[in-house]
N, C-alpha and C positions, 0 to 999 in steps of 0.2 A: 435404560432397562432393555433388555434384550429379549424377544420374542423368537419362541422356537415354538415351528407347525407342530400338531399332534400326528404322531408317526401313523403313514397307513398301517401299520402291524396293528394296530386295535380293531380294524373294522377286516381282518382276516381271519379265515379259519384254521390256517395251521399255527394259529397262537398259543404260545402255552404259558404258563409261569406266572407271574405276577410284574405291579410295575419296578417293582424294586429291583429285580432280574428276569429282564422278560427271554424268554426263551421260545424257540418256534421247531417246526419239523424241520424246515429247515437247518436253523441254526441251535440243535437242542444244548450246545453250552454256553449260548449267549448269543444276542442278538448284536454284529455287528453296530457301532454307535452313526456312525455314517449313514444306517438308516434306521436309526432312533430318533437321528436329527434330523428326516426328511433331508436330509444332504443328499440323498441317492434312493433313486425309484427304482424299488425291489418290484416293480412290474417285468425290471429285466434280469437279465443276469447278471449276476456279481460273486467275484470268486467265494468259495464254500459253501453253496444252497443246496447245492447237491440235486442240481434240477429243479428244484423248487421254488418258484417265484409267489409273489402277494396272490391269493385268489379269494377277493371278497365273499364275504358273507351275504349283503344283498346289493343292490345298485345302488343304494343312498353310501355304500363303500365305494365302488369302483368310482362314481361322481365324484367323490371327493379326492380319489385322487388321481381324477384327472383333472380335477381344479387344480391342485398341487403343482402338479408336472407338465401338466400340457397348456402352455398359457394362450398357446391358439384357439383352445378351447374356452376359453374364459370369457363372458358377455362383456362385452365393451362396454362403458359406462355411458350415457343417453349423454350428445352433449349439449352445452349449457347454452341457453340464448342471454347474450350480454349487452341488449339490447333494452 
């Protein structure tokens, strides 16, 4: 079974449309799939935004995706005494 991230475009404000064709300010005749799939962080630029990058809605958005994308960012797991 394959596991695809929930795209940051839901926790954005210039979202528009629904899931079935999500659509944004950015991209109002369709939301590239490359970052539907979390395959590419619309934190930057990518061609056709029109300047317009993710600009969350509150910080429990931006956290998550910078959990996503920034995995320097990510809490290292406590490690295990084997002992």
């Amino acid at each position: 079974m394959t596991s695809v991230a929930t795209p940051i475009c839901v926790g954005c404000t210039r979202l528009r449309g629904d899931l079935l064709f999500p659509r944004c300010d950015a991209y109002p005749q369709g939301i590239p799939r490359v970052i539907q799939l979390s395959e590419m962080d619309h934190r930057l630029a990518f061609p056709g935004d029109q300047g317009m990058q993710f600009l969350p809605r509150a910080e429990s958005d931006a956290a998550y995706a910078r959990r996503l994308f920034d995995p320097s960012d990510s809490v290292e797991p406590a490690p295990v005494d084997m002992a």
